[in-house]
Backbone as CSV, one residue per row, in Angstrom:
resi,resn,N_x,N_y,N_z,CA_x,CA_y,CA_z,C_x,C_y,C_z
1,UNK,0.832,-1.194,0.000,0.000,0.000,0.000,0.872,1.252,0.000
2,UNK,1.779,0.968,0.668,2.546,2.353,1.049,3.537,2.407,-0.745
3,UNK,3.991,1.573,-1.431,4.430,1.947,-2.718,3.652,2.268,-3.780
4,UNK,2.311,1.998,-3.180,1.249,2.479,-4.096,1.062,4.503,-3.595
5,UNK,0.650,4.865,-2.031,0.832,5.782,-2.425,1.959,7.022,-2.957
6,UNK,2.850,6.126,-2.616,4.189,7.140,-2.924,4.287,7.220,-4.689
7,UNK,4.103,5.768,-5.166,3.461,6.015,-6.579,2.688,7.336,-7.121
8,UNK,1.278,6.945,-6.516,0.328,8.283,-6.567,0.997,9.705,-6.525
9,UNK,1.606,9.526,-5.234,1.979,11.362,-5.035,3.558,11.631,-6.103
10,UNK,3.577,10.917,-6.727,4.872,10.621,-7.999,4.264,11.133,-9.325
11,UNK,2.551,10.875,-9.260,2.399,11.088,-10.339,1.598,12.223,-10.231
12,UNK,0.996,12.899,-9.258,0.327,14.237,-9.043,1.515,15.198,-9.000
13,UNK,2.686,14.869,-8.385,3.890,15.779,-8.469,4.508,15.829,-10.274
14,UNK,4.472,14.844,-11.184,5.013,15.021,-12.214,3.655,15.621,-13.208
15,UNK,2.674,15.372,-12.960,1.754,16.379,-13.860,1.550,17.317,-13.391
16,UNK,1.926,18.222,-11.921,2.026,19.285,-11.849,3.284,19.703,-12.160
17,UNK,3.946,19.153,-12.757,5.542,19.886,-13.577,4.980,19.909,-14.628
18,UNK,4.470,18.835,-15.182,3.942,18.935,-16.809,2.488,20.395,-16.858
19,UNK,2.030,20.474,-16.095,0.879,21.699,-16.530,1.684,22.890,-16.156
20,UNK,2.580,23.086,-15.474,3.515,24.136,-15.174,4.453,24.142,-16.914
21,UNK,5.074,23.188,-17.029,5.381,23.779,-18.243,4.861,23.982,-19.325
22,UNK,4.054,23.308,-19.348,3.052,23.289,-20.486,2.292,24.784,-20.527
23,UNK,2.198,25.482,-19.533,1.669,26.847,-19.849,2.887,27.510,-19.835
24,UNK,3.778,27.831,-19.508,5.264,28.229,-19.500,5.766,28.627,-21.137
25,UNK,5.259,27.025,-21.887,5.427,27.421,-23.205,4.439,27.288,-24.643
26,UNK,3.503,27.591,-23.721,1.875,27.849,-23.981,1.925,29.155,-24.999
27,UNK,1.534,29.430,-26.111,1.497,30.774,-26.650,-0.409,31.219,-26.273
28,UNK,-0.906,30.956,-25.731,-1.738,31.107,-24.927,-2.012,31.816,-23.382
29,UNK,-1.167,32.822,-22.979,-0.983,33.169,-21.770,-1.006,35.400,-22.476
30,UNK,-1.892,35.833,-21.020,-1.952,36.330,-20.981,-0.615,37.374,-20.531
31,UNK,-0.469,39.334,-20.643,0.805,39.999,-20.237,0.874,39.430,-18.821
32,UNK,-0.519,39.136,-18.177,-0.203,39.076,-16.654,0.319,38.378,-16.237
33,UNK,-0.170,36.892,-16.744,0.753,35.653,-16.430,1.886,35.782,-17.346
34,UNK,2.894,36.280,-18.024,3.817,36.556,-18.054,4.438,36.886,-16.591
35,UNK,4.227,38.238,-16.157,4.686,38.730,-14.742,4.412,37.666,-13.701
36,UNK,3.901,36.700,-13.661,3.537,35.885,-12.287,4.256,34.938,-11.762
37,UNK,4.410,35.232,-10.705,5.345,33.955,-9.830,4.387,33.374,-8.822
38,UNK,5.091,31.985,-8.079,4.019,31.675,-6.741,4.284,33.203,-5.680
39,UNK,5.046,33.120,-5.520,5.273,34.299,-4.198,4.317,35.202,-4.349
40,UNK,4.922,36.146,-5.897,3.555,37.477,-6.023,1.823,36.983,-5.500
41,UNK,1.835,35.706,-6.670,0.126,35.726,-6.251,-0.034,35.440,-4.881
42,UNK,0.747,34.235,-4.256,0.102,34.310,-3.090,0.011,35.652,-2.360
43,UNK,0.961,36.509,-2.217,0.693,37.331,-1.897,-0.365,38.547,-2.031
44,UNK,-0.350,38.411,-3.409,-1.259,39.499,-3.988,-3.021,38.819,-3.796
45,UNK,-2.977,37.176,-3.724,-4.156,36.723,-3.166,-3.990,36.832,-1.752
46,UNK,-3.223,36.931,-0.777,-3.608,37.384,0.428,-4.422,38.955,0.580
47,UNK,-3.834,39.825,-0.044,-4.174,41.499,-0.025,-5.677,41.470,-0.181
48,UNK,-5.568,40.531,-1.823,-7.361,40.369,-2.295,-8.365,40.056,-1.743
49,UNK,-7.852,39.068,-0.366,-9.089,38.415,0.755,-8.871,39.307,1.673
50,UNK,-8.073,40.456,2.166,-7.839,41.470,3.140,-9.021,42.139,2.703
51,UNK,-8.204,43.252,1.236,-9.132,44.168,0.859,-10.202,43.665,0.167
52,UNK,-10.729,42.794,-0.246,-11.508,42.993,-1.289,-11.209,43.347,-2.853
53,UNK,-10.099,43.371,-3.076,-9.912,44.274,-4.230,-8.578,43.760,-4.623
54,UNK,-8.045,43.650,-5.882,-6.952,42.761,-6.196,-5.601,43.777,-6.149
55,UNK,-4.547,43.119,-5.678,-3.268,44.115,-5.235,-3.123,44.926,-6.605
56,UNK,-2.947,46.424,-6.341,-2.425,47.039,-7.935,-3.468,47.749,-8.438
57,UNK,-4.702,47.371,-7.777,-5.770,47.878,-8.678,-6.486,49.216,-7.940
58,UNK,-5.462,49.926,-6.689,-6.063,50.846,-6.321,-6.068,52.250,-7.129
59,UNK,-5.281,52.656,-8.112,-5.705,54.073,-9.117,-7.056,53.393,-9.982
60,UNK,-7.312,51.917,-10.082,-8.404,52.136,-10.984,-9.930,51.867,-10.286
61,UNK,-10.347,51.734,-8.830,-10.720,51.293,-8.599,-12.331,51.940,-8.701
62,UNK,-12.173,53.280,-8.778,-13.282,53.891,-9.209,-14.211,53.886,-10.829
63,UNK,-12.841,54.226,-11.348,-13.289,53.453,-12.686,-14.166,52.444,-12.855
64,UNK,-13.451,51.269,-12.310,-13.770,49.567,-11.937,-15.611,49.676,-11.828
65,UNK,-15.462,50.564,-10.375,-16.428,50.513,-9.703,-17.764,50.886,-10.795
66,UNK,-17.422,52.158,-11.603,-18.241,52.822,-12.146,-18.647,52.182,-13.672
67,UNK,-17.878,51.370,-14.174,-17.999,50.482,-15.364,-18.785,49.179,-14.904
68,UNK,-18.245,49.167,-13.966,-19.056,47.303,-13.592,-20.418,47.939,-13.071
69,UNK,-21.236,49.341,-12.734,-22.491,49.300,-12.212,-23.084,49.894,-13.841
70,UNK,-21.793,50.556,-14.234,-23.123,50.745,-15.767,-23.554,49.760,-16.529
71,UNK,-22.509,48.370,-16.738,-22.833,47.237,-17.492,-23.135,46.143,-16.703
72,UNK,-23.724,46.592,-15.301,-24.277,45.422,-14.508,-23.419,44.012,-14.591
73,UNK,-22.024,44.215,-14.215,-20.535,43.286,-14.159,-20.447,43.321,-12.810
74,UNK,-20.414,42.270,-12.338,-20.317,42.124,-10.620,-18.505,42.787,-10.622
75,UNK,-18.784,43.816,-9.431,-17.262,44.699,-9.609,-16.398,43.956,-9.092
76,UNK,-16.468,42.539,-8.692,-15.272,41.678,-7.734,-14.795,40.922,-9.296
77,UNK,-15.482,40.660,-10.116,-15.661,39.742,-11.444,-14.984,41.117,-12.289
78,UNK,-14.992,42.404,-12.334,-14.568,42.860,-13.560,-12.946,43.097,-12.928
79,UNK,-12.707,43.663,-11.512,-11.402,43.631,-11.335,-10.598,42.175,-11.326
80,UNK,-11.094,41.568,-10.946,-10.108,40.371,-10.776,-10.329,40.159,-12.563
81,UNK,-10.883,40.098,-13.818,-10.459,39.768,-14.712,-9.084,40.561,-15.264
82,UNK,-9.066,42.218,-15.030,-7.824,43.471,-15.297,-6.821,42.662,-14.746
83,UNK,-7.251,42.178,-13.301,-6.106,42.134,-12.233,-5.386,40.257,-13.563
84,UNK,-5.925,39.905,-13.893,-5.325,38.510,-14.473,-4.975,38.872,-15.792
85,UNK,-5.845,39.675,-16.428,-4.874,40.122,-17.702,-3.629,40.973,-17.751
86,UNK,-3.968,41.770,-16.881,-2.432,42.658,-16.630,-1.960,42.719,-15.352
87,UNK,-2.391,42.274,-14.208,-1.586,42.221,-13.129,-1.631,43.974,-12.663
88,UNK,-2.093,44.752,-13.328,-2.118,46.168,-12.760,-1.318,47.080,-12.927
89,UNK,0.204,45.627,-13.951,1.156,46.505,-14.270,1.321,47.549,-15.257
90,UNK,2.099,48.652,-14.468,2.458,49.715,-15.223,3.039,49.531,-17.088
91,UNK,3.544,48.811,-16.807,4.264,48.869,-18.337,2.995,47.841,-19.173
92,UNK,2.393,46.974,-19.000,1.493,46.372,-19.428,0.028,47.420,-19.859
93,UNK,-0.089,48.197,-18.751,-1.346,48.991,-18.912,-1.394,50.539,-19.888
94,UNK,-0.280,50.450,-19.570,-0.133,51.734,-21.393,0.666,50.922,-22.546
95,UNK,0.970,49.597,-22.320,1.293,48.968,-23.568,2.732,49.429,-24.192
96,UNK,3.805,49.341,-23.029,5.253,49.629,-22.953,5.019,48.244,-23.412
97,UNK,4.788,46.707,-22.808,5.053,46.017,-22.648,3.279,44.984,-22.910
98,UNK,3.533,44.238,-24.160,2.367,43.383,-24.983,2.438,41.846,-24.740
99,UNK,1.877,41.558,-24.919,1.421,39.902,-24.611,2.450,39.125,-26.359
100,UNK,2.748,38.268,-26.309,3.417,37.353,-27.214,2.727,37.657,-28.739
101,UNK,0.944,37.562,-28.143,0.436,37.416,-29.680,-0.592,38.872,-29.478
102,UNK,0.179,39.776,-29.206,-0.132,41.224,-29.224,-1.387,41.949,-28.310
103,UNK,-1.754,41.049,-27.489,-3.193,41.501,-26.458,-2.538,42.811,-26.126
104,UNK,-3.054,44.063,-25.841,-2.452,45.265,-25.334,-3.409,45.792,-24.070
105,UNK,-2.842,46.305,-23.641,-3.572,47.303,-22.300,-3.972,46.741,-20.659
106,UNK,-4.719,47.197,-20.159,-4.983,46.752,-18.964,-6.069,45.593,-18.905
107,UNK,-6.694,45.884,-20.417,-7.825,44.507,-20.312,-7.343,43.541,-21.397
108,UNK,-6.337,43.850,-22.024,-5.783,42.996,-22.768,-6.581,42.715,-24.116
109,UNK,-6.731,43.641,-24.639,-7.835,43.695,-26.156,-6.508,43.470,-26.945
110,UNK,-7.359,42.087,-27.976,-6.152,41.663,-29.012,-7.085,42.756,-29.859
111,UNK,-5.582,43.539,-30.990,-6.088,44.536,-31.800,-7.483,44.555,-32.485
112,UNK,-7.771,43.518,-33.493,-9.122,43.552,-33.884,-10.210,43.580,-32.744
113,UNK,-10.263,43.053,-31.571,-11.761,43.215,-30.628,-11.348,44.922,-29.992
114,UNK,-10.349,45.099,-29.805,-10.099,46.549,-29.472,-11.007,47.823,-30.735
115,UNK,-10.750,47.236,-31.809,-11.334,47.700,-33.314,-12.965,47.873,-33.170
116,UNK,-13.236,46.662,-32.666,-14.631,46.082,-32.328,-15.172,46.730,-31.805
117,UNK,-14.876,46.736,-30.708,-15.598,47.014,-29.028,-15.129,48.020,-28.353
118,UNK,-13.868,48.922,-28.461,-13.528,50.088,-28.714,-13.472,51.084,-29.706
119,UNK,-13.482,50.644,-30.843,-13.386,51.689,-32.123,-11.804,52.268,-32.560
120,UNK,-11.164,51.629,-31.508,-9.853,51.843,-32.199,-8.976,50.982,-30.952
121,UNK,-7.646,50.708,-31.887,-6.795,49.989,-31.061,-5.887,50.777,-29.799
122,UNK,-5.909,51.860,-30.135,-5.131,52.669,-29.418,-6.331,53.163,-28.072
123,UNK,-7.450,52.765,-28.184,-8.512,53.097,-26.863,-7.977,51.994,-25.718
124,UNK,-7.534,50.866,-26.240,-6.854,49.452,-25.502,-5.927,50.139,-24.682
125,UNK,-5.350,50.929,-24.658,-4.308,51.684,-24.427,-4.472,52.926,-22.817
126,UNK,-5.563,53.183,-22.912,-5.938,54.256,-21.890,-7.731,53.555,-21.225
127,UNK,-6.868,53.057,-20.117,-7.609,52.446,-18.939,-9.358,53.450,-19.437
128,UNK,-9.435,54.968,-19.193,-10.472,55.563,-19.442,-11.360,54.832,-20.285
129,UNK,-11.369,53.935,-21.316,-11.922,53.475,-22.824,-12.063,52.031,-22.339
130,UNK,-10.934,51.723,-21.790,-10.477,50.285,-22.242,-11.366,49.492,-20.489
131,UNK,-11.262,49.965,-19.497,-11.929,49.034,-18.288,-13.430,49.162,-18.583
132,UNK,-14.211,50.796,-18.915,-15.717,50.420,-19.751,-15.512,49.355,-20.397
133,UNK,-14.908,49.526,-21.609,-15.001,48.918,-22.856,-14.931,47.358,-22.807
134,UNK,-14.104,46.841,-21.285,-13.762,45.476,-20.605,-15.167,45.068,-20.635
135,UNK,-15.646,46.224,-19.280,-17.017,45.480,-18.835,-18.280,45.522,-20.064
136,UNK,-18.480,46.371,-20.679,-19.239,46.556,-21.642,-19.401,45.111,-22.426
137,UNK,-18.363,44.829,-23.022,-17.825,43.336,-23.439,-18.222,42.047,-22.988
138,UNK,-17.655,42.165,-21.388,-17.975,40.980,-20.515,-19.661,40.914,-20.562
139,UNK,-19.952,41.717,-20.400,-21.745,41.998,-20.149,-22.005,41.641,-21.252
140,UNK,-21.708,41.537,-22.615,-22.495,41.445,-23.665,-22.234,39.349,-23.854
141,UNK,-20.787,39.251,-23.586,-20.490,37.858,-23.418,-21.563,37.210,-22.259
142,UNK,-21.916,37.724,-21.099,-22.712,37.090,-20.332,-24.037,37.173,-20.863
143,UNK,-24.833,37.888,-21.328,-25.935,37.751,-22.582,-26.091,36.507,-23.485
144,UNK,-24.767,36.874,-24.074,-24.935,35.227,-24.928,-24.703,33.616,-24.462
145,UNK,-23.693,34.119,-23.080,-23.605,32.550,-22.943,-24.290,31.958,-21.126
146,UNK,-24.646,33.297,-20.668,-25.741,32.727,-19.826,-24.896,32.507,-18.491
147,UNK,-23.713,32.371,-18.387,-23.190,32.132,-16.758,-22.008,33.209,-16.893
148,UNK,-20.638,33.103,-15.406,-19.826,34.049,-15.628,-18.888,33.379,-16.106
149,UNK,-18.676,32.141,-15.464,-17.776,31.322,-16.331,-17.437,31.198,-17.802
150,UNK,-18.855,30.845,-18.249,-18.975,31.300,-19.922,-18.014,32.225,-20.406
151,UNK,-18.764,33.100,-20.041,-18.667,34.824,-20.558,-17.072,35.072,-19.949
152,UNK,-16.065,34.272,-19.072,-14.843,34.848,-19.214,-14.083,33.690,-19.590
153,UNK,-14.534,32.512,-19.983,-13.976,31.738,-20.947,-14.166,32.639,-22.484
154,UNK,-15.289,32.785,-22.813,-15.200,33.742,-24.176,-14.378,34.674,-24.188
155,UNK,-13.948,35.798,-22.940,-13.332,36.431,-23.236,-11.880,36.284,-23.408
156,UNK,-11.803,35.088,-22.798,-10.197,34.382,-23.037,-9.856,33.517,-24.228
157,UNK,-11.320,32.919,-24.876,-11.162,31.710,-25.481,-11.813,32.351,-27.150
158,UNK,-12.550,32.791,-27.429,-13.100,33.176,-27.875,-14.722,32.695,-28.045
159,UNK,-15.596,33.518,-28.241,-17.167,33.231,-28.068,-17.686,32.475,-28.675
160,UNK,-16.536,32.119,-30.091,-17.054,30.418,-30.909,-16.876,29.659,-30.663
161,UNK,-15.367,29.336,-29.832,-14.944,28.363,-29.168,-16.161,27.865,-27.887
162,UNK,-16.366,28.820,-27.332,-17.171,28.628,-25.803,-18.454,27.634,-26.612
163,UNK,-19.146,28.395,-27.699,-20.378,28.344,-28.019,-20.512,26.809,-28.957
164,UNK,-19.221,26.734,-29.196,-19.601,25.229,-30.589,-18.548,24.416,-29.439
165,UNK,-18.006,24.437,-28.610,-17.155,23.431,-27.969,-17.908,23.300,-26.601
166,UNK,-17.534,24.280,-25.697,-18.593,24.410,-24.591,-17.044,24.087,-23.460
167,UNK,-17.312,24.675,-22.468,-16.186,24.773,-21.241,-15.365,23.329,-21.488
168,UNK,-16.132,22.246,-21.217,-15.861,20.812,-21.151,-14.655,20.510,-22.273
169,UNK,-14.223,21.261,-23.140,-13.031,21.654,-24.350,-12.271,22.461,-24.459
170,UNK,-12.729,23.599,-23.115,-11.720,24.486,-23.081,-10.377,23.639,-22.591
171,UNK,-9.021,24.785,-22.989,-7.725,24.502,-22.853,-7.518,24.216,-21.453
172,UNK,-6.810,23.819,-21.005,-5.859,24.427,-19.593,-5.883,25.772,-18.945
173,UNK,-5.390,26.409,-20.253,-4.823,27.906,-20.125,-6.192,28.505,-19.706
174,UNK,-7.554,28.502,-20.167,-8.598,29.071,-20.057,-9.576,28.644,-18.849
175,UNK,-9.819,27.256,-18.664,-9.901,27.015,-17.300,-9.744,27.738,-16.030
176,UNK,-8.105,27.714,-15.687,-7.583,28.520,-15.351,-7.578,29.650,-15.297
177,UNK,-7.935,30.448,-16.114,-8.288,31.776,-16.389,-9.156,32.237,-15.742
178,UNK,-10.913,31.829,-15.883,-12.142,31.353,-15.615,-11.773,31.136,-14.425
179,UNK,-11.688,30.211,-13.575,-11.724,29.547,-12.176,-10.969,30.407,-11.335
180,UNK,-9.877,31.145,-11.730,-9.120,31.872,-10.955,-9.667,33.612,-10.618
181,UNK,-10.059,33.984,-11.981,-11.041,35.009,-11.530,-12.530,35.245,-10.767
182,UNK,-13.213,34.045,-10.711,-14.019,33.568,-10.132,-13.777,33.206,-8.507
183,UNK,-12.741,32.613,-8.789,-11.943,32.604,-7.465,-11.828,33.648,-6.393
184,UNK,-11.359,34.387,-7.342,-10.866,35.771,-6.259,-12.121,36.551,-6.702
185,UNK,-13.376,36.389,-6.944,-14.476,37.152,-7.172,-14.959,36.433,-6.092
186,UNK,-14.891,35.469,-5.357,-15.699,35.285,-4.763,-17.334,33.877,-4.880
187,UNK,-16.864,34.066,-6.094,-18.015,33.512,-6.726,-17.348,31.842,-7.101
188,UNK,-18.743,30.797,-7.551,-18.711,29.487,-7.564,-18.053,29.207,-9.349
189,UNK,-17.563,28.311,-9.702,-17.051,28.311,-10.522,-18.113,28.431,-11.969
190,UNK,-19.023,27.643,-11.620,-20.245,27.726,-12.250,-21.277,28.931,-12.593
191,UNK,-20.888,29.487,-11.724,-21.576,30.828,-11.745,-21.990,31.475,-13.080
């Protein structure tokens, strides 16, 4: 029994190396998870169950506040999505510094949905445009796909993927995405 569980915990320890690297060299990862280590988040998830509010995100928090009550976006659900696309960082949030396959800004609009749903790519760019323009988005994704999970798998995965595959096909990378903002929202994964 006992080489059986040391077996077991042999093989939960080597597929958590394998999903660690496997997003590592994932072209699927957001600017934020670029910046992320264990230390930061835990930490920055300690601050988040202190304050309420995800570490980094205190210049935007009014904003936050005032976008998530115009597009009816639960405000724990629209910061913790900023807080996972950009981490809050400075060089990420005026777009010193872009995601691999070009997501820009604090909400991380790949150029064409920035085109879309901002009217220009350079609105991705200035938090003012771009945290509305987040929630505006998210709200219209929760319309079509009915939970929050959905609606921030779409915004990670895209809304065809969600809609002709369905969560049960999402990646790793998006899972993750989904569950972790939900997470620190407070909210059930299902939601």
């Amino acid at each position: 029994m006992r080489d059986f569980v040391v077996g077991a915990g042999l093989v939960a320890v080597l597929a958590g190396v394998w999903y660690i690297a496997r997003r590592a060299t994932s072209q699927e990862v957001t600017a934020g998870d670029m910046e992320a280590n264990a230390f930061t988040d835990t930490v920055d998830e300690m601050k988040t169950k202190i304050t309420g509010w995800p570490a980094g995100s205190e210049p935007y928090q009014d904003l936050i506040q005032s976008a998530a009550d115009d597009y009816a976006v639960p405000v724990q659900v629209l910061a913790a999505l900023l807080w996972k696309e950009s981490r809050y960082n400075p060089a990420i949030v005026d777009g010193s510094k872009r995601s691999p396959v070009g997501a820009m800004g604090i909400a991380q609009f790949m150029p064409a949905t920035a085109r879309q749903e901002l009217g220009s790519e350079s609105a991705a760019l200035d938090p003012d445009q771009a945290v509305p323009g987040a929630a505006r988005y998210l709200a219209k994704l929760y319309r079509s796909t009915g939970t929050w999970a959905q609606a921030l798998a779409a915004y990670n995965w895209g809304i065809g993927n969600v809609q002709r595959k369905g969560l049960a096909a999402a990646p790793a990378e998006t899972v993750d995405y989904y569950t972790t903002i939900l997470g620190m929202a407070g909210l059930d994964t299902y939601a």
